[in-house]
N, C-alpha and C positions, 0 to 999 in steps of 0.2 A: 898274558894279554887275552882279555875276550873276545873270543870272535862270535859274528852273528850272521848266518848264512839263512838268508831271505829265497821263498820258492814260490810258485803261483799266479803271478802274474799275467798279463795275458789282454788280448782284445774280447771285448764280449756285447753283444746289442743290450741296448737296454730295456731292460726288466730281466734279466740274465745275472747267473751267481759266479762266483769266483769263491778262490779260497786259498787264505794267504797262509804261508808256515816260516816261522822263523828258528831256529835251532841257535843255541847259546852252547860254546865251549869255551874251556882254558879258562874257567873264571876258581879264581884258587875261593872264593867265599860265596855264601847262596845268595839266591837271587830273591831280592827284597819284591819288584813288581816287573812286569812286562807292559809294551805297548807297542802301541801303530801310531805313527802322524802320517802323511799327507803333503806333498808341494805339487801345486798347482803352477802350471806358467806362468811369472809375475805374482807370483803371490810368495806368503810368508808358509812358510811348513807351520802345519794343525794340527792339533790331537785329534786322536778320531777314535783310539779306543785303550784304555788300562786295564790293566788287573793285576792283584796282589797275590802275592804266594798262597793267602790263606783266602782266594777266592774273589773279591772283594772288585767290584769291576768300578768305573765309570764312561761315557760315552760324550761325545760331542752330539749337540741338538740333531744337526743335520743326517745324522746315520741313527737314533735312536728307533727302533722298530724293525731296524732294516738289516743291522749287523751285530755279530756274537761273537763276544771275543773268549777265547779260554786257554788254558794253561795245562802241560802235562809237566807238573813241577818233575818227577823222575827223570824225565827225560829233558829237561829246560829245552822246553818247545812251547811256544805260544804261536797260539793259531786266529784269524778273524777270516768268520762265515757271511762273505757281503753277498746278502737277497734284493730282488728289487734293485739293481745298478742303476745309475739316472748318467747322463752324460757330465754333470758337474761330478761326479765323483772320481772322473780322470784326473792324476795325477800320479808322482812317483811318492810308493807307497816307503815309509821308513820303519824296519822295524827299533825298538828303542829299550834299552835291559838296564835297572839300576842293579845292584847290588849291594846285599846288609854293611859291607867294608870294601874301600871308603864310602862314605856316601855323598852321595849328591855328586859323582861324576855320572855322567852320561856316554854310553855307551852305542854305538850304532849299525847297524846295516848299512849296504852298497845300495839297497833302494831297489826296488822292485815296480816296474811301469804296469801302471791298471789303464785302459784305456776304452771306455762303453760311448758304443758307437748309437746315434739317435736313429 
């Protein structure tokens, strides 16, 4: 069974960085991409940031410029560098791990609370 232990959460003012870590175990096959979404109160969980074993990122509009996502494939760690915090970017952060087999199940984190204060 994979697990995914999410860390860095945190309050922070805005214009303030944060820096999320999630750590992937117990997964018997590699890990095809990593990601972050996002639920906001009332709202739908967002993508906010992927990337692919072999690098390969993409980004949600609203954090492009502002957040870096990356990957220690050795260590199944993926990490997102949020600069520039705005107060919309409060929400409970999820980290999110596919794997090459099976595919297309979704794996997840307990969720990590970001919350940037105006």
């Amino acid at each position: 069974q994979v697990q995914l232990v999410e860390s860095g959460g945190g309050l922070v003012q805005a214009g303030g960085s944060l820096r999320l870590s999630c750590a992937a175990s117990g997964n018997r096959y590699s890990i095809n991409d990593m990601g972050w979404y996002r639920q906001a109160p009332g709202k739908q969980r967002e993508l906010v940031a992927i990337i692919t074993r072999g690098g390969m990122t993409n980004y949600a509009d609203s954090v492009k410029g502002r957040f870096t996502i990356s990957i220690n494939s050795g260590k199944n760690t993926v990490y997102l560098q949020m600069n520039g915090l705005k107060p919309e970017d409060t929400a409970v952060y999820y980290c999110n791990v596919h794997l090459t087999y099976p595919r297309g199940v979704d794996y997840w984190g307990q969720g990590t609370q970001v919350t940037v204060s105006s």
